[in-house]
VEXNULUM-296393 format. One line per field, with one value per atom (N, C-alpha, C, O): atom name; z, x, y; residue number from 1. Coordinates in nm, 3 decimals. Layout:
a	(CA  ...)
c3	(Z  ...)
c1	(X  ...)
c2	(Y  ...)
k	(NUM  ...)
//
This chain:
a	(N  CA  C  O  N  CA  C  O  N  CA  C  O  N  CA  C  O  N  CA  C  O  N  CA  C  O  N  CA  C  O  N  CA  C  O  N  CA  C  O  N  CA  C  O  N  CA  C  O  N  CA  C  O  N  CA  C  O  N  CA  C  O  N  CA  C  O  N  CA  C  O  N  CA  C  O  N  CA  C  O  N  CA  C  O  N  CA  C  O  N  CA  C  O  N  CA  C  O  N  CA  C  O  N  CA  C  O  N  CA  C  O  N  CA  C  O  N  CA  C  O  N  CA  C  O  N  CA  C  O  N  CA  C  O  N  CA  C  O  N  CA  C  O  N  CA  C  O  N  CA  C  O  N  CA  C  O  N  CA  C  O  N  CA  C  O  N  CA  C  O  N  CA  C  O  N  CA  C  O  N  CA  C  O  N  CA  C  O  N  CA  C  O  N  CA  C  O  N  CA  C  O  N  CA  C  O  N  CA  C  O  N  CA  C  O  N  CA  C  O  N  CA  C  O  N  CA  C  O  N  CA  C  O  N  CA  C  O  N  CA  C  O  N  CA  C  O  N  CA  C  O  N  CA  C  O  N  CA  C  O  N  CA  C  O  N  CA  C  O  N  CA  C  O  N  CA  C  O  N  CA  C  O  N  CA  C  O  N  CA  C  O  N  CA  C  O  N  CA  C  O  N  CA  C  O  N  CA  C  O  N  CA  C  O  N  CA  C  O  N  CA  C  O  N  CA  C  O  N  CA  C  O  N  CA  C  O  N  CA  C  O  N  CA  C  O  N  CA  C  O  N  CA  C  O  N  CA  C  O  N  CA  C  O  N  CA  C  O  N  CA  C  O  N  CA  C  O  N  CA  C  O  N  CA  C  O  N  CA  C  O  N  CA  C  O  N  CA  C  O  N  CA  C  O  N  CA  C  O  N  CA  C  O  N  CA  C  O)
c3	(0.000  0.000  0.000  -0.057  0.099  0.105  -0.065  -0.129  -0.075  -0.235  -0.331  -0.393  -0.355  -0.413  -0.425  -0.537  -0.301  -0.263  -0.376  -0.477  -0.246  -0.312  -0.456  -0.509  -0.509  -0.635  -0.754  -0.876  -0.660  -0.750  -0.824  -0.857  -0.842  -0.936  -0.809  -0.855  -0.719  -0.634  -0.715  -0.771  -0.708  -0.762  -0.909  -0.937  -1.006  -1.111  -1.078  -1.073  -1.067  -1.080  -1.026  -1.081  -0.916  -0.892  -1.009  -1.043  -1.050  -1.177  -1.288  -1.352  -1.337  -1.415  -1.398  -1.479  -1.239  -1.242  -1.243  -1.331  -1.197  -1.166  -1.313  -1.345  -1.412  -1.560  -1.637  -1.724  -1.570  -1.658  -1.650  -1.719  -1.488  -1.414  -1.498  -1.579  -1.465  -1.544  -1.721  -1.765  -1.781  -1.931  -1.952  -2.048  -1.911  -1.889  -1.842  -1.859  -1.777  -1.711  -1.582  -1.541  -1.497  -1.334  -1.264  -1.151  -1.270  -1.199  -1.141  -1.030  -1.327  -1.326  -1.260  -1.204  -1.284  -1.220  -1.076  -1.014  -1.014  -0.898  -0.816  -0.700  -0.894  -0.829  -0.843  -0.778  -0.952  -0.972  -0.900  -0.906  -0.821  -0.731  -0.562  -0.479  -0.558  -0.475  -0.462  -0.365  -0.513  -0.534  -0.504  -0.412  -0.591  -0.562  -0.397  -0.331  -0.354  -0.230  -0.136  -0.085  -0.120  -0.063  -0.112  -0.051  -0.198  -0.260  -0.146  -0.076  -0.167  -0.091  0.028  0.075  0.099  0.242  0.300  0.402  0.225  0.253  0.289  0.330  0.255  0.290  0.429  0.475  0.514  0.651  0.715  0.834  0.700  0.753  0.656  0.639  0.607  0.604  0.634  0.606  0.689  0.714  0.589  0.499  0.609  0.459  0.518  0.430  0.618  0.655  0.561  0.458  0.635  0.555  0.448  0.416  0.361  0.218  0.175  0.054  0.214  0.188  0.164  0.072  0.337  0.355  0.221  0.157  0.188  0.101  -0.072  -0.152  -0.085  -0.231  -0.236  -0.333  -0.165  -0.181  -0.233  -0.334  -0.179  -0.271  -0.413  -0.500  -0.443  -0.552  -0.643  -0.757  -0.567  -0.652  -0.691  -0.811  -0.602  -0.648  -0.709  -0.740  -0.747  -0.813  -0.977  -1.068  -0.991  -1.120  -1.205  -1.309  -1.077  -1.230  -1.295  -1.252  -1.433  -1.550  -1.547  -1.498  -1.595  -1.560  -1.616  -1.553  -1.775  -1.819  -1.738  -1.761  -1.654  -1.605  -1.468  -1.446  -1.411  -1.288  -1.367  -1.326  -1.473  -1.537  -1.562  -1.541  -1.602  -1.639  -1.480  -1.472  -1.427  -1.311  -1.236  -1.166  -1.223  -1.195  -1.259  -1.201  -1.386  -1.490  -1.452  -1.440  -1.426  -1.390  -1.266  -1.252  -1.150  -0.998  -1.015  -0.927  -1.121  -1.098  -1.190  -1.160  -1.289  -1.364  -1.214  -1.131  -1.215  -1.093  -0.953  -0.883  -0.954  -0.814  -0.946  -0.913  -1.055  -1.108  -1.135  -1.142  -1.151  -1.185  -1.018  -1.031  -0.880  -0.806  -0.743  -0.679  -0.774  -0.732  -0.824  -0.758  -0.936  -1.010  -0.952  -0.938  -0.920  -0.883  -0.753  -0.719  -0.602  -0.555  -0.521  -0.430  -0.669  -0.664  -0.696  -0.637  -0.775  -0.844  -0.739  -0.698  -0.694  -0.544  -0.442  -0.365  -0.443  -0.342  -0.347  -0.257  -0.520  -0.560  -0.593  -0.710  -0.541  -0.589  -0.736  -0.775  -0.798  -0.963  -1.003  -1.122)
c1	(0.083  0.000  0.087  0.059  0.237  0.299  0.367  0.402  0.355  0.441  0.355  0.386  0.239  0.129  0.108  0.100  0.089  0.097  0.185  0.168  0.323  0.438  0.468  0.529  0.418  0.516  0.394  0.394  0.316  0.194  0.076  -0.029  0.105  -0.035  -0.160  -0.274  -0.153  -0.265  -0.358  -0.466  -0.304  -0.363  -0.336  -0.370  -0.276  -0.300  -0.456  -0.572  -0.420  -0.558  -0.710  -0.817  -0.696  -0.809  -0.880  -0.998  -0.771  -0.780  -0.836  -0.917  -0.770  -0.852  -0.977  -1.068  -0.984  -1.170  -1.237  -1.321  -1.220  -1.314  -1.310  -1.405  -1.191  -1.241  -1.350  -1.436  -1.307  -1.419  -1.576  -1.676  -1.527  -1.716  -1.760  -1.853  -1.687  -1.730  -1.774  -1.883  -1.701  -1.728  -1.826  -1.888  -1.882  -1.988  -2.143  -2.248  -2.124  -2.249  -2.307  -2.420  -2.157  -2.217  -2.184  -2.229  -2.121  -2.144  -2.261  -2.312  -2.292  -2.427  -2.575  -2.670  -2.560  -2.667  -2.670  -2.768  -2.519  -2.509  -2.555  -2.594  -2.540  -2.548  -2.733  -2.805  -2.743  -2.877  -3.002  -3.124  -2.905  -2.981  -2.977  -3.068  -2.901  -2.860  -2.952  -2.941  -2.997  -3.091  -3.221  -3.292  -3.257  -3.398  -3.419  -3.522  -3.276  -3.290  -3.327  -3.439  -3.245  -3.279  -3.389  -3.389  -3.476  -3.602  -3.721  -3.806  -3.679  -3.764  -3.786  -3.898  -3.666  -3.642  -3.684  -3.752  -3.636  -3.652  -3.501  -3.433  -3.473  -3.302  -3.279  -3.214  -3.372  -3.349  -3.394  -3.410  -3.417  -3.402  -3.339  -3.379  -3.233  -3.118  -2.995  -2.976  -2.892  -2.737  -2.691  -2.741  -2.550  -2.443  -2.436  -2.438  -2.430  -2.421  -2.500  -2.483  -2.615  -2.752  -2.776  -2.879  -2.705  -2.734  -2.602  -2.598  -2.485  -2.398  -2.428  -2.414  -2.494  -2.543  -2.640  -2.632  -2.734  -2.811  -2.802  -2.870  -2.680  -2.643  -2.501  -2.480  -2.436  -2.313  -2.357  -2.314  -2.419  -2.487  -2.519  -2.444  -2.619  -2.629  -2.529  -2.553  -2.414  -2.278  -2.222  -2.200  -2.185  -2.142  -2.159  -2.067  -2.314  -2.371  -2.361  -2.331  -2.385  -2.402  -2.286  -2.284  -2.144  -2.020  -1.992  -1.960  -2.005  -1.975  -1.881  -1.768  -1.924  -1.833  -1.710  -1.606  -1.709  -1.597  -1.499  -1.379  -1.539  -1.494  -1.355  -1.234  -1.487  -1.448  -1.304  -1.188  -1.359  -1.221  -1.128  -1.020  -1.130  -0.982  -0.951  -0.835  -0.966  -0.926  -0.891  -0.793  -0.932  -0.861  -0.758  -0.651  -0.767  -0.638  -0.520  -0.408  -0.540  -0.424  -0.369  -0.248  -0.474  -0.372  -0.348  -0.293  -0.387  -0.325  -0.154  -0.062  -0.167  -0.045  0.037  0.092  0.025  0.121  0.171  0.271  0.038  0.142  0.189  0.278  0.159  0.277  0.432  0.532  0.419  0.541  0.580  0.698  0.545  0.627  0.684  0.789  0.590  0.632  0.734  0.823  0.766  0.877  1.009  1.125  0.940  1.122  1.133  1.233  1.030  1.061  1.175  1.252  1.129  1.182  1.327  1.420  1.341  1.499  1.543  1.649  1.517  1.583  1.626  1.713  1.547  1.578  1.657  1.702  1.669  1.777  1.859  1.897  1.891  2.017  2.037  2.146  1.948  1.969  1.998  2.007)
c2	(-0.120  0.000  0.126  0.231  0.092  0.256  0.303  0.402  0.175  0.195  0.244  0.346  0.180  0.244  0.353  0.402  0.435  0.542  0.646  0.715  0.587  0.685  0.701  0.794  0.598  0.564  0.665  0.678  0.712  0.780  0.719  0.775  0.617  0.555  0.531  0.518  0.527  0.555  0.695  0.679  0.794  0.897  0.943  1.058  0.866  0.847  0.758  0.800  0.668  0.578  0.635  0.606  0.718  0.805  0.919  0.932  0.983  1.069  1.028  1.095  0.844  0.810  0.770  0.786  0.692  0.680  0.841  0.863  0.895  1.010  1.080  1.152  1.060  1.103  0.988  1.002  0.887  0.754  0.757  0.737  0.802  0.831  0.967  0.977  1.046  1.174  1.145  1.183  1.096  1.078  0.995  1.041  0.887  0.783  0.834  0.773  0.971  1.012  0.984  1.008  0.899  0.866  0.945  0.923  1.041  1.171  1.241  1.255  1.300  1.360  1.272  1.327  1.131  1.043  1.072  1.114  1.037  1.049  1.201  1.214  1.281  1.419  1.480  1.555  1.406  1.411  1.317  1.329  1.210  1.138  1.216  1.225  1.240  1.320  1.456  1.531  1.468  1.619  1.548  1.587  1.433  1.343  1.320  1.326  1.288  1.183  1.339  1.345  1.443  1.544  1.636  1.744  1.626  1.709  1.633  1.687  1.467  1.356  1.383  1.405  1.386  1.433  1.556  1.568  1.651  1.827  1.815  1.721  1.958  1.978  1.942  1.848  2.073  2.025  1.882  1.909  1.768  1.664  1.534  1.419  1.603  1.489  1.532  1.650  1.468  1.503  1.462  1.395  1.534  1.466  1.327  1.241  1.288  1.120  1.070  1.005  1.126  1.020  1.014  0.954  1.065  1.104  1.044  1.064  0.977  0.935  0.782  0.703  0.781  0.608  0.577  0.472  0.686  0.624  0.606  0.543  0.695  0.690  0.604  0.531  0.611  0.455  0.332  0.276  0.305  0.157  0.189  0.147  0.258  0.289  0.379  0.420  0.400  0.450  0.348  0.334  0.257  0.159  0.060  -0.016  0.035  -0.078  -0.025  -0.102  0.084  0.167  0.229  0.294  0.161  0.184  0.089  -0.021  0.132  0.066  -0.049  -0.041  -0.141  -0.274  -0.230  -0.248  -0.149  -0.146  -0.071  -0.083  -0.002  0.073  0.020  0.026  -0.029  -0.131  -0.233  -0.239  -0.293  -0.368  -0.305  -0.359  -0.204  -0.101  -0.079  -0.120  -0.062  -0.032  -0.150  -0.125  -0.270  -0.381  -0.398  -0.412  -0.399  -0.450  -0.352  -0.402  -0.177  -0.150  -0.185  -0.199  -0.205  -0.259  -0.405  -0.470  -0.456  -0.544  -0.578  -0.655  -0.496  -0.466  -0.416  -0.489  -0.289  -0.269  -0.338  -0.336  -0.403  -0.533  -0.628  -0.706  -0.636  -0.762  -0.714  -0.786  -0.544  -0.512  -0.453  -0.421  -0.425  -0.442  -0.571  -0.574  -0.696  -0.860  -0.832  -0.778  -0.841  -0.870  -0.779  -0.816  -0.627  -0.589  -0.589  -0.525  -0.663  -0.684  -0.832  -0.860  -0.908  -1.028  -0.998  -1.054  -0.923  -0.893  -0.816  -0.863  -0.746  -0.716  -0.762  -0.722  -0.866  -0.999  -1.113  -1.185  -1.118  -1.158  -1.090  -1.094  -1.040  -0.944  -0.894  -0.851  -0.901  -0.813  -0.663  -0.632)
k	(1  1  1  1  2  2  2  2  3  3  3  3  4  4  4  4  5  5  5  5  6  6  6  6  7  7  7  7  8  8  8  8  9  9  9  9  10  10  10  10  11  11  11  11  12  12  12  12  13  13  13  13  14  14  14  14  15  15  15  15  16  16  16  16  17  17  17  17  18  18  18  18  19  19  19  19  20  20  20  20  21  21  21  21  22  22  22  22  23  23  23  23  24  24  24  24  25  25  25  25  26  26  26  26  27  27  27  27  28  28  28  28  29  29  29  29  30  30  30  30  31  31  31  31  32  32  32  32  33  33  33  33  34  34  34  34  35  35  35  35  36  36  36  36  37  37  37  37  38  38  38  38  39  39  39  39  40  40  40  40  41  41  41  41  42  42  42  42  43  43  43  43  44  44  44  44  45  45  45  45  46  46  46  46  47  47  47  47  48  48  48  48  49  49  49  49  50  50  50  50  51  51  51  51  52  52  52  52  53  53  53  53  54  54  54  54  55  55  55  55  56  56  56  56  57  57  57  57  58  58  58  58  59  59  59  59  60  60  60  60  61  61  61  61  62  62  62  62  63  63  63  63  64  64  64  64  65  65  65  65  66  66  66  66  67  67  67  67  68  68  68  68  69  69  69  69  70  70  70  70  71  71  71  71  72  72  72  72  73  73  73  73  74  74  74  74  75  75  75  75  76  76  76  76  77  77  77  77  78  78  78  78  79  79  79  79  80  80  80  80  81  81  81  81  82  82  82  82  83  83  83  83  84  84  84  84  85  85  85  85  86  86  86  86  87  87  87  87  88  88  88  88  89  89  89  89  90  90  90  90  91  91  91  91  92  92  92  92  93  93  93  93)
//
């Protein structure tokens, strides 16, 4: 995880979901559910909690598979290329 981090593709990889979500239209869904869920409610009786609890599920069910796969395929590229130079490190390469 610290490597992830440091090495930057943590937030490369954020950048690219949040451009994927954005170009696909789950943004606007999301933000637009978000207005439903609080129109429903009335402003004053919901918290940002409660409005978190109730649109997470439905954030997450509604990204694009393709999406979800590009984003596996790169963490998983990157732990194959730090197993490998952790391995050559360990062997002394």
């Amino acid at each position: 995880n610290q490597r992830f981090i440091e090495s930057g593709e943590k937030e490369r990889l954020k950048d690219m979901l949040r451009s994927k979500l954005v170009e696909c239209g789950w943004r606007d869904e999301m933000k637009n559910y978000c207005r439903d869920v609080t129109m429903q409610k009335g402003l004053e009786n919901v918290t940002a909690e409660e409005l978190i609890a109730e649109i997470t599920p439905k954030g997450r069910e509604r990204v694009p598979e393709a999406v979800r796969q590009e984003l596996l395929q790169r963490i998983k590229r990157f732990l194959a290329l730090y197993a490998a130079n952790s391995k050559a490190v360990s062997d002394g390469k």
